[in-house]
N, C-alpha and C positions, 0 to 999 in steps of 0.2 A: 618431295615427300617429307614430312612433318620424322622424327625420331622416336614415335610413339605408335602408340596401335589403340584408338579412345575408342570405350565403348558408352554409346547414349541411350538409356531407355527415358521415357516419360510417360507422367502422370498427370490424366483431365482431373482439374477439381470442376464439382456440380456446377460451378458458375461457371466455366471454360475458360479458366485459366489452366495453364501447363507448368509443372514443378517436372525439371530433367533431374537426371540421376549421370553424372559422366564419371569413369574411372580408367585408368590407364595413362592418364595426362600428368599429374601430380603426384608429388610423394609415391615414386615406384619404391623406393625403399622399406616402405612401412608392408606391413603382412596385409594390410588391405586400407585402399586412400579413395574417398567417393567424393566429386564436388555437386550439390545438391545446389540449385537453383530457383529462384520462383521472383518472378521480376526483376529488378537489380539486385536481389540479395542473395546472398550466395556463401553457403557454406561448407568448411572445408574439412570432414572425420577421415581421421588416422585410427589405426589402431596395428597395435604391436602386442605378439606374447615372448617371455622369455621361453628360450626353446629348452632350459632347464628349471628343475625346482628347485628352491631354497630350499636348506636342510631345515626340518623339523617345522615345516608350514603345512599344517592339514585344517588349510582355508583357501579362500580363493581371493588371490591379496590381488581387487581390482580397481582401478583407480578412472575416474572420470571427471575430465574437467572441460567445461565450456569457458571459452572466451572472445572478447569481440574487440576486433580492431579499430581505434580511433579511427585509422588512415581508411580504412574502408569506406566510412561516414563522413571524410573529406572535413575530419577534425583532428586538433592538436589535444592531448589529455591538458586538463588542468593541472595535473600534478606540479611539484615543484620540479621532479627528474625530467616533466613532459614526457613521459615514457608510461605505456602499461603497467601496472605493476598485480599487487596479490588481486586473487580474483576478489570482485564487489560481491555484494551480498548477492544481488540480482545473479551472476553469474553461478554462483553454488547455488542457489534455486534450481536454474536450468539446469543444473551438473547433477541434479537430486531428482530432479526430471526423470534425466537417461539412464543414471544408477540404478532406480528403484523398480525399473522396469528388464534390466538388461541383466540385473546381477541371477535372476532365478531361471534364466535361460542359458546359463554355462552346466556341464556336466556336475553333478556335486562330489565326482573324485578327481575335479582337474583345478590342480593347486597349483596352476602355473600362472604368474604373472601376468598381468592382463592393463596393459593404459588404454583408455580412448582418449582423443583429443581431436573437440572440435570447436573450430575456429569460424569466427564470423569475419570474411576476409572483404566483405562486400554489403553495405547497406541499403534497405529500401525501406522510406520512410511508410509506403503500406501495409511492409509487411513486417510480421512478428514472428522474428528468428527460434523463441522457443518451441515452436510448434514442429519447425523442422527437422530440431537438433536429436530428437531420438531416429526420426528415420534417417537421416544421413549415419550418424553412429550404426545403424541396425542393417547400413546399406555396407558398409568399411567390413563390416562381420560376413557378408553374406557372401563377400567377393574375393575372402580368404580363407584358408584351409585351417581355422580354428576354430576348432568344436563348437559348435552350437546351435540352440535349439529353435533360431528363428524362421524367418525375420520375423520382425516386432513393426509397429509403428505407432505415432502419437500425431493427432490432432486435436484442432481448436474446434470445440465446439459452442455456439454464442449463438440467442436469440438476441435478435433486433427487430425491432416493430415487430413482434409475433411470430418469426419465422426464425429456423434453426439454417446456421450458416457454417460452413465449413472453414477455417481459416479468414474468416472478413477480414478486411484493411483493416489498419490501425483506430483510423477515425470514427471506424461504422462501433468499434467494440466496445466504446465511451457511453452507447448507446442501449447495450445488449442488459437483459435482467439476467441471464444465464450463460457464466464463461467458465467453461471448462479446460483442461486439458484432460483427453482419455488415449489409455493405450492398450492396444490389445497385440495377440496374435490373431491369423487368420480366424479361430476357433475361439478366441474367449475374449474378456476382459481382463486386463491384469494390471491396471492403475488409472487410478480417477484424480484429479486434483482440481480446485475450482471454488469460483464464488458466485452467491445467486442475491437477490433480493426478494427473499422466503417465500420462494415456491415451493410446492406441494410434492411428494415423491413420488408420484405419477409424472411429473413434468421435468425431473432429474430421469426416469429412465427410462422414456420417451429422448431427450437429449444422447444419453449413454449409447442408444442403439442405433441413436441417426449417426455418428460418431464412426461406432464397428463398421457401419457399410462401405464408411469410406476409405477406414482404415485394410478391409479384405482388398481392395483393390489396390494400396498401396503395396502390400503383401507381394500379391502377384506379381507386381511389376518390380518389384526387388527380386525374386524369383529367376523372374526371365533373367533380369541382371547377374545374378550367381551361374547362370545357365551357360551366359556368352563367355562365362572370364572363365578360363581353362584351372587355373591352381586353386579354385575354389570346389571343383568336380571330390576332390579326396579330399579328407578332412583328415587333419595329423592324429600319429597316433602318438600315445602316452599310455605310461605304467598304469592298470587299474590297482586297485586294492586287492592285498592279498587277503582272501577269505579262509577259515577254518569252518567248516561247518559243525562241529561236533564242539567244536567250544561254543561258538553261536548259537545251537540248542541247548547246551549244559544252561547258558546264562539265561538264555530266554526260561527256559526252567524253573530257576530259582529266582528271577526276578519278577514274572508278567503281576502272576496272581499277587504277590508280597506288594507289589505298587498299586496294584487295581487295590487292596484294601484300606492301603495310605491315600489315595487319593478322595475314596469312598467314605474314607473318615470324615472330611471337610472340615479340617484346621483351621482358624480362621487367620491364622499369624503365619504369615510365611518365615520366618525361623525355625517356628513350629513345625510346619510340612517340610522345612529341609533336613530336620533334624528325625523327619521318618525316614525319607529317603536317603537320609545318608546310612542309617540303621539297617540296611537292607545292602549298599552297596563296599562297606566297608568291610564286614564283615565275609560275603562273596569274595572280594578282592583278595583279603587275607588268605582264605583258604585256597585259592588257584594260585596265589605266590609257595602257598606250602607244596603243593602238588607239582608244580611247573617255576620253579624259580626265573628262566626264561621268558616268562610269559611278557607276550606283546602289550605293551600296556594301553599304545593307541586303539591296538584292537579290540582290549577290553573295552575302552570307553566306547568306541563304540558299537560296538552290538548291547552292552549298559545302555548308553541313552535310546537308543532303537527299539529296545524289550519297555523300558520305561516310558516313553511315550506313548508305544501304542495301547501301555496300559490305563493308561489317565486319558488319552481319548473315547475307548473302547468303552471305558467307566463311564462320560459325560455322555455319551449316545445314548447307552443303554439304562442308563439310572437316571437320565435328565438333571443330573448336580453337577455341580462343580466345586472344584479343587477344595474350595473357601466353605464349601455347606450350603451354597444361595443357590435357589434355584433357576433354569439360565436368563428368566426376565429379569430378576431381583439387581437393585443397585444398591451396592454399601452402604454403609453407614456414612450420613455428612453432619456435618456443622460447622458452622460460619460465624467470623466475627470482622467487623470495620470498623475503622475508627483505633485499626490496632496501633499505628504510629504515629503519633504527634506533631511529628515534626514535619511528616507527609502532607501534601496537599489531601488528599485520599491513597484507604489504604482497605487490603482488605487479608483476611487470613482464612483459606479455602482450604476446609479436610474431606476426605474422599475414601474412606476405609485406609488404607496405608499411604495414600498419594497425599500431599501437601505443600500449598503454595502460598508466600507471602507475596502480596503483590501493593506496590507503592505507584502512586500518580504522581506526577510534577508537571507546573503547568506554568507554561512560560511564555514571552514575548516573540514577535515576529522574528526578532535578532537571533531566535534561537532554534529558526526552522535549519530543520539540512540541508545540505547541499548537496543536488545530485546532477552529477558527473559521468555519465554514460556515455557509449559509441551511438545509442539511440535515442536517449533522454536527457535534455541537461533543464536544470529547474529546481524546485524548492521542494521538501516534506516535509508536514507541520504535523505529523502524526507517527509516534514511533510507538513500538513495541518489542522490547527486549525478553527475552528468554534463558534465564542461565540453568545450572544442571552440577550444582557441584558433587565431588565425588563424596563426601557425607551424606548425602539422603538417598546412596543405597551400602551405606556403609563402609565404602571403600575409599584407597587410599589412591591417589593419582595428582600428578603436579596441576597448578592450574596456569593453563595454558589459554585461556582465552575462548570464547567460544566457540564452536564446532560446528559442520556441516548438520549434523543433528541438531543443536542448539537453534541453529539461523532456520530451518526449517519451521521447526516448531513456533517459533515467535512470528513466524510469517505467517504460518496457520492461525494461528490466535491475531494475529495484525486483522487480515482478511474478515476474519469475523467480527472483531468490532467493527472495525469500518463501517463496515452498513448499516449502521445502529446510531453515529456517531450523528450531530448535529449539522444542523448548515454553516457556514462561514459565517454568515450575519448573525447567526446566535452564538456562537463559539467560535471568537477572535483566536484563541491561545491558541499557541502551539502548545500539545500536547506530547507528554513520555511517559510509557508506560513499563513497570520493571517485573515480571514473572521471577523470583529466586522460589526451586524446588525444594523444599528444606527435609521431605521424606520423598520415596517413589516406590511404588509399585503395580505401575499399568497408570496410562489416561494423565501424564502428566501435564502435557499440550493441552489436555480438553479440562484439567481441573487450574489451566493459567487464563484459560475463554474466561471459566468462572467467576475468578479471583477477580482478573480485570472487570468483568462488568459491576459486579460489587463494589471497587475500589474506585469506578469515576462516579458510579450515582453518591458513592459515600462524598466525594469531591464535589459534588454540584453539578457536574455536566450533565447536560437535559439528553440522555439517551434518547432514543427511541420508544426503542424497548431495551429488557433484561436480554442478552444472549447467555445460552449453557452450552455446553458439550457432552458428546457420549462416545467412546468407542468400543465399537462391536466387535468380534470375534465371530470365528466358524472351523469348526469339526466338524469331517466330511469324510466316510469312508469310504472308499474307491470301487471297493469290490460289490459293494451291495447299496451304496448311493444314499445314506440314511445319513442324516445332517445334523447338528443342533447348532443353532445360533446365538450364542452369548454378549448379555448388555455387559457392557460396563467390566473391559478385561482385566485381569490381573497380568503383571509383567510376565508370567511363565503360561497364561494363557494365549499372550500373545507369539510366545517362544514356540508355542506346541503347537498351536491353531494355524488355518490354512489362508487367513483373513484379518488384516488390519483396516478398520472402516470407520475412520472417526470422520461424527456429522456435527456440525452444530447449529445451532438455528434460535429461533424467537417462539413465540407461543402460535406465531400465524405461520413460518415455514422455515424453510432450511435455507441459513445463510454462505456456510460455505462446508467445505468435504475433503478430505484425504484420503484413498484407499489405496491399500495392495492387497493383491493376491496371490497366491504362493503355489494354488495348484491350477492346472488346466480347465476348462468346461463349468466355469460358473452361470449359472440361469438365471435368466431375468425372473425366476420365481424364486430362487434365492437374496437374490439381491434387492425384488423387492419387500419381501419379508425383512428384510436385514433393514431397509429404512422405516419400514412401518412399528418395528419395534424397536429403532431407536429413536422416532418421534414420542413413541410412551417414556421411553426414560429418559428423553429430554424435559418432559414437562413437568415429570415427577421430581427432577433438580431442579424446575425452575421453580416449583413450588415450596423447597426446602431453600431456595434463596429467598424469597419472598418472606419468609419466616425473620428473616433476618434484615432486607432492607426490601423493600416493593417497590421504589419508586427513588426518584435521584433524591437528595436534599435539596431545601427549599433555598439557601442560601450557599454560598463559598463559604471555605474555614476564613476565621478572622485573621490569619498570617494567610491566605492567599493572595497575592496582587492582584487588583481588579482591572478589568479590561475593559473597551469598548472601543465600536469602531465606528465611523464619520464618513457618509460619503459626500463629497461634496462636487460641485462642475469643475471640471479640471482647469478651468481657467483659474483658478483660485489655486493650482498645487504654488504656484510660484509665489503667492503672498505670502503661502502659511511660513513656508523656507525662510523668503528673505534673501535678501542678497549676501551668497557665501554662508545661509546657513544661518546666519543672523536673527532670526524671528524663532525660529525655530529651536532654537538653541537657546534664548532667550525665555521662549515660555516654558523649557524644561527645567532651565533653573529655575524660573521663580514658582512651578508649581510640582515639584521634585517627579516629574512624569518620565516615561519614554516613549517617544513619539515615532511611528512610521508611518512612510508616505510612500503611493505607488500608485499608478496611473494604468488602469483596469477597463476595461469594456466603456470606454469613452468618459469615466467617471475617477476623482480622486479618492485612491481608499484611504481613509486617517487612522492610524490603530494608535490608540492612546492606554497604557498600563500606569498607573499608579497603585502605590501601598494601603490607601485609606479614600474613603469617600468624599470627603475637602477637599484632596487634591487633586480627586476624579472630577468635580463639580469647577474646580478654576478652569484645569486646561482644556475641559471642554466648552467651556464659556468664553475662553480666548481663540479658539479655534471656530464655533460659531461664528465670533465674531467677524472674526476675519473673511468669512467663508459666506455671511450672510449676503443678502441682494440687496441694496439701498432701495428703499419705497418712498415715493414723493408723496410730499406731505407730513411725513414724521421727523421726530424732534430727535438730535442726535445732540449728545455732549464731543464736542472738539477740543484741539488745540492747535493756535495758533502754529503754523510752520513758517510763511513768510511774508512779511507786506511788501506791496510795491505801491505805486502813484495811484494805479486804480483798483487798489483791493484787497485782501489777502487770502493767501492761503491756507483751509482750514480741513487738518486732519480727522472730521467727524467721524471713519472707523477707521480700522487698524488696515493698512494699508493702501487707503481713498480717501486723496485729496479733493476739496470742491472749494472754487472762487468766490469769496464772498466779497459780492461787487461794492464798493465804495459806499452807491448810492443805497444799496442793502443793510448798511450798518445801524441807521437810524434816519429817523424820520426827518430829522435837519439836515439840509445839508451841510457836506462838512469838506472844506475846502481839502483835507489831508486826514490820513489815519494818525498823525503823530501826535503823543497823548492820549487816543483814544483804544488803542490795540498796541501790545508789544507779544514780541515772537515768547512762544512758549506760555501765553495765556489759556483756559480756559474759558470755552465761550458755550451759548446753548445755542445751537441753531438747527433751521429747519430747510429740509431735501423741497427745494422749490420746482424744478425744472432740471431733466435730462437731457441733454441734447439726442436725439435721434440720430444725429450721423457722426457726430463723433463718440459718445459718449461720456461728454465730460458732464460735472455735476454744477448745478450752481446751486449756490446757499441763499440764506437769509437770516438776518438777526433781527430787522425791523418787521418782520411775519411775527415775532412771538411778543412785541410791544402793544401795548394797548395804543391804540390810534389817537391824536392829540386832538382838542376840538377844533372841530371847524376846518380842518384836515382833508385835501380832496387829492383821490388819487388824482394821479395823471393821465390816465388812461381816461377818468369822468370828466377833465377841463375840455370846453367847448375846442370843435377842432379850429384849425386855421384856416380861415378862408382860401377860395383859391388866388391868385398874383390877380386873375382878369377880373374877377369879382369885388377887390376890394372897391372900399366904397367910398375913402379918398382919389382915388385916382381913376383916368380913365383907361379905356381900351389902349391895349399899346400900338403905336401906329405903325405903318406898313412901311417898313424901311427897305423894303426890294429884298434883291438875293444877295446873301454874303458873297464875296467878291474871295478868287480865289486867292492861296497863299500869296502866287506872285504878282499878282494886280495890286494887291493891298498898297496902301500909303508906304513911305518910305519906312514912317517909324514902326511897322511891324517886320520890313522884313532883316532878321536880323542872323 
């Protein structure tokens, strides 16, 4: 008998495949270890809490990280250590996955410690591990005695040919116009993430709710799993908060109504509204320091922010405004300018009521795709998008460290929406980088970098699609009496109060891609679909103030952009263009100051040639034609001599294709030798006579392009030669019997 006690539940997906659930095998150590499976791939959530709290933490310091083993995927990393190292981007995506769905499921007074850690210990090229990694995390939870309000789960949701698919293989998702990731609990939705090729918002939540079905059943069978594992039965206990009720009403007192009229003002300067609100809370403070010197100051804050909230929510239900004075469709104020950097390929500068983004394009060569390096993906991307966030554009002071799990987030969100927008390979060679710097924020900075970017490559040239915008929605929801208001285009502290972050973006035909969370329980597909249909109005209403400013790409590159273009030619030709060691290729970079790349694609040579100016684009594509063209018989080629011999020489008519230019081809006389008449390194004119069919080889001619001499009879027109028995000096040959065999013969043959 094995030294364990495993327990297995499992889960049908719609196509009948089986994802288990085992725990008790691995990591007994940790408060809760599930190994989640679904084909070969297999992953392994931990999760640990400190059974103490760090002094003076009234948060819930929770950390989650996803990562994947090379050795799982039966590969060595490329690094230089050959070792794992900091998570990739890809990895904090997934890790932003599980975070943003699992952090609003812990208690909101358990300020203990909290890692998940899930590992991808096992690969399968079908399947696509982020899909798994919240419910195995949500399964580590369920089968330990730490608080919480699950289970939770996440799937793929993707149409393919017309049909909505639960987790599809890898291969089939290449195919899908609609990929999401959604997560819910048994009862709700509580994070969306995904990209479409602009569909309509009946066909996002249509998608959303084929998603939930699948995910209630995941539920259940986490469930059972909490059911079997005994230490999961009690959930630990911990200190709640100490309450004062009588200061909690003093402050609700003096605070509700004094915020419900600051908020009611509708400032339109956040300085401005912090500077009522602080009017209201400093003064409070003072006087319960005079009253109570002792006073809890944590506690003050919060039943402060608790009175405060619900009086600016309370406010937007009931008055239909917000904080700013707009009413809850109304979008800011924008204006826009490109063409702000010079020195940029494209550039563009996005304002957004407080939010603003400088956003720069650089467009570069094959040599300057990424490289990607994954347990699942190794390969090339020719399309980047960066996101930064420094602490200046909300006024604050913080070292810069690089960017952050937020940061990579956002630029992935705005990645994803261009994308869909972006050109084919055949019309757009360059690798592309695209740079978001937030230079103000407040609310919608992800969705005012969508903006910037699309501005900043039509400002560049690149033949979009279309314009992509962005919007993010909000919602205030009160609990007790069910009455909503849904707000366009959030402000940062709307996002802070409200129960809903739901940023969409899309084209003027549909919605390209989506981020949501949601914050409380029991959201309706009649909320959420109101929440897209009114953020299709304020996406068009931005696309329309972009429009104002550029409608469509430029017709031309800047004049300091490098020009591009690419060549496809039959692969049999990659080897000419090269050269031996590189030689050809290298040679027509120098002499037409180009950068050349070559790669061997869906049975075809792709040629990607970048030069500085139009000359130089116009040679080395005229030397790579050349190389690359088909010889046609009958046309006139300029050569040169490469070598004579007794019957002919060698003539290099194109750049890499020798043809024999036979002796008796050289001229209409004959000429007992080529010496005198040809030397090596000559030009010569001649013309594509004949190909051989089974080898290939060419043959030439130089007396095809002479005018013919009088009296001049091909060879082919001289009467033929009679036959031996026909001539007409001699007779029949007589009957000399049968040849005699070798060893009959006379002496003198046999030898």
């Amino acid at each position: 008998m094995p030294p364990y006690n495993a327990v297995t539940k499992h889960i049908t997906l719609p196509d009948g495949r089986q994802i288990s659930l085992e725990t008790g095998k691995l990591a007994k150590f940790a408060d809760g270890a599930v190994v989640v499976r679904l084909g070969d791939a297999m992953l392994l959530a931990t999760v640990v809490s400190q059974p103490s709290q760090r002094e003076g933490v009234d948060f819930l310091p929770l950390s989650v990280d996803y990562q994947e083993k090379f050795g799982g995927a039966g590969k060595i990393p490329g690094s230089f250590q050959r070792r794992e190292g900091r998570l990739s981007d890809y990895e904090v995506l997934v890790s932003r996955l599980v975070d943003r769905i699992l952090r609003p499921m812990f208690p909101k007074d358990y300020h203990y410690e909290v890692q998940v850690m899930i590992t991808l210990i096992s690969a399968d090229k079908d399947v696509q591990p982020d899909a798994l990694a919240a419910l195995a995390a949500s399964a580590a939870l369920s089968v330990s005695d730490i608080p919480f309000a699950g289970p939770i789960s996440e799937v793929r949701v993707a149409r393919i040919d017309g049909q909505l698919q639960i987790n599809p293989k890898t291969a089939d998702i290449a195919r899908a116009d609609i990929d999401l990731i959604v997560g819910a609990t048994i009862d709700s939705v509580a994070m969306v993430e995904g990209e479409m090729n602009e569909v309509s918002e009946e066909e996002m939540v249509e998608a959303i709710a084929y998603a939930h079905e699948a995910i209630k059943e995941q539920v259940r069978v986490q469930q059972e799993l909490g059911q079997a594992v005994e230490k999961s039965h009690v959930k630990r206990e911990y200190p709640k908060y100490d309450e004062n009720e009588e200061l909690k009403q003093q402050i609700n007192e003096a605070v509700y109504q004094a915020a419900y009229e600051v908020a009611k003002a509708g400032n339109p300067s956040k300085s401005g509204r912090k500077e009522g609100f602080g009017a209201i809370k400093k003064p409070l403070l003072e006087k319960l320091l005079a009253d109570n010197p002792e006073l809890d100051l944590k506690m003050f804050g919060r039943y402060y922010g608790s009175a405060e909230k619900k009086a600016i929510r309370d406010m937007m239900i009931k008055e239909r405004t917000r904080l700013d004075g707009r009413q809850l469709t109304e979008i800011r104020p924008i204006w826009s300018e490109v063409n702000y950097l010079p020195g940029a390929h494209g550039s563009a500068l996005f304002t957004r009521g407080e939010t603003q983004s400088l956003t720069s394009v650089a467009l570069g060569t094959k040599l300057d795709e990424q490289i990607v390096d994954s347990a699942m993906v190794s390969g090339y991307n020719k399309f980047l998008l960066h996101y930064n966030f420094p602490a200046f554009s909300t006024g604050e002071v913080k070292p810069n460290r690089g960017p952050g799990r937020r940061e990579v987030g956002h630029g992935n969100l705005a990645m994803r929406s261009i994308k869909k927008v972006l050109p084919s390979e055949d019309e757009n060679p360059y690798t592309i980088r695209v740079v978001s710097d937030i230079l103000e924020s407040n609310g919608s900075s992800s969705m005012a970098t969508v903006c910037a970017s699309s501005l900043a490559l039509m400002d560049a040239g690149i033949k979009l699609k279309a314009a992509v915008s962005g919007i993010a929605m909000g919602l205030v929801q009160d609990k007790e009496t069910g009455e909503y208001a849904v707000l366009s285009d959030i402000l940062g502290d709307e996002d802070h109060l409200g129960d809903m972050d739901f940023k969409v973006t899309g084209t003027e035909k549909g919605i390209v891609a989506c981020q949501m969370d949601i914050k409380i329980q029991g959201l309706s597909n009649e909320i959420l679909t109101k929440a897209l249909h009114q953020a299709r109005e304020g996406r068009l209403h931005i696309l329309g103030e972009m429009n104002k400013t550029l409608a469509a790409p430029a017709a031309d590159l800047k004049p300091h952009t490098p020009r591009s273009t690419k060549i496809l030619v039959d692969k049999e030709y990659i080897g000419a263009i090269i050269g031996p060691g590189g030689k050809v290729v290298q040679q027509i970079q120098k002499d037409t100051n180009a950068t050349i790349t070559i790669e061997e694609k869906d049975e075809k040579g792709h040629v990607y040639i970048y030069t500085s100016n139009a000359d130089d684009m116009a040679a080395a594509v005229g030397r790579i034609r050349g190389i690359a063209a088909t010889p046609e018989v009958g046309e006139t080629y300029s050569g040169t001599v490469r070598s004579i011999q007794a019957y002919g020489a060698f003539v290099e008519f194109m750049p890499g294709k020798d043809g024999l230019l036979h002796i008796s081809e050289v001229s209409y006389d004959r000429l007992p030798s080529l010496e005198g008449v040809l030397t090596v390194g000559q030009e010569v004119k001649v013309q594509l006579v004949e190909v051989d069919k089974k080898t290939g080889k060419f043959r030439l001619s130089m007396k095809s392009l002479m005018p013919k001499p009088e009296g001049y009879v091909e060879p082919s027109e001289r009467p033929e030669r009679p036959e031996r028995g026909d001539r007409p000096d001699r007779g029949p040959r007589p009957d000399r019997g049968p040849r005699p065999e070798r060893g009959e013969r006379p002496e003198r043959f046999n030898r």
